[in-house]
N, C-alpha and C positions, 0 to 999 in steps of 0.2 A: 658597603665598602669593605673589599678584603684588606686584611690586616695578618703580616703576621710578625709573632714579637717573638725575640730571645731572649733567654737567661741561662746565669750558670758562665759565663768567662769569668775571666781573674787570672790571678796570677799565681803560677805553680813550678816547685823546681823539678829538674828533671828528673824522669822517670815517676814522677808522681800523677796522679787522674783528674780527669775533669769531667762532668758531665754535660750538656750544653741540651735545652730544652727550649721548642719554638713551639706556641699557641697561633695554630690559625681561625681565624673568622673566616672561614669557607663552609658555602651552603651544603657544598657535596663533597665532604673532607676524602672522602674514601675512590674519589676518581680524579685523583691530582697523584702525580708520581710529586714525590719528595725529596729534597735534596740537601746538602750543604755543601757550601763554597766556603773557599778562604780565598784572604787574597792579604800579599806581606807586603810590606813596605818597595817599593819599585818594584813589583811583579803583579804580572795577571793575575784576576780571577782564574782559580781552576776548582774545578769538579773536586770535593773531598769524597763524599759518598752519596749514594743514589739507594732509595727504596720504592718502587713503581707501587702501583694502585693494588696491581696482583702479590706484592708484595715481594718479588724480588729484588736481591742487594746488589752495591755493585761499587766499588773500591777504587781506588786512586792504588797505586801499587806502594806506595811509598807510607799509606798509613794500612795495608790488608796485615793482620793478624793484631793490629794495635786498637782500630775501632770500632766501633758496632752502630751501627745506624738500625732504628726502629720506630713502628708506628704504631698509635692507639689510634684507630676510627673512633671508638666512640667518646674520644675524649677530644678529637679535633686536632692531633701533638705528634709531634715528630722529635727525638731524642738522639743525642750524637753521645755515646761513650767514650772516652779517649782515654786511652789505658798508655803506659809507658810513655810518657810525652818526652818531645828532643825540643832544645833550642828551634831548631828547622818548623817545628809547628804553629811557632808564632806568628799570629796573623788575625785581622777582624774575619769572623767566622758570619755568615750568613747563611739564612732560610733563607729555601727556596721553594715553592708551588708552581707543578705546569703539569697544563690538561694540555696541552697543544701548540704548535708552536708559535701560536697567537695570543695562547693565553696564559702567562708567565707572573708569577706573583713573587717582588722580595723584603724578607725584612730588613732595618735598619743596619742589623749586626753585633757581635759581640765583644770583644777584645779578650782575647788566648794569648797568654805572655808564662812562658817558659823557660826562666832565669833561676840562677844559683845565685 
């Protein structure tokens, strides 16, 4: 059974960091593009950042030069850096895993709160 879990939300004032860290239980960690979503209070799920299998990145434009998405294969992890945080970033943050558009895996999520 795939699983994958978050750590590392909490609550931060602006401009200050967060790291945010997802442990998968996937048999073939290294052929899943990887993701993070947010999604705030009355609004969508959207795409924060994306690192494919091959290991290319790929940005929401609203957080590019602020976060850094990366992965360890051989540790099964996916990590979301979040540098300079705004008000506007608050939101349960979720893993994501997908090999295909059939085979989509999410975590529960995390709660990013970005208050003075």
């Amino acid at each position: 059974q795939v699983q994958l879990v978050e750590s590392g939300g909490g609550l931060v004032q602006p401009g200050g960091s967060l790291r945010l860290s997802c442990a998968a239980s996937i048999r073939i960690f290294s052929a899943y593009a990887m993701a993070w979503y947010r999604q705030a209070p009355g609004k969508q799920r959207e795409l924060v950042a994306q690192v494919t299998s091959a290991g290319t990145t790929h940005y929401v434009d609203s957080v590019k030069g602020r976060f850094t998405i990366s992965r360890d294969n051989a540790k099964n992890t996916v990590s979301l850096q979040m540098n300079s945080l705004k008000p506007e970033d608050t939101a349960v943050y979720f893993c994501n895993a997908r090999q295909s558009t059939t085979i989509v895996y999410w975590g529960q999520g995390t709660q990013v709160t970005v208050s003075s």
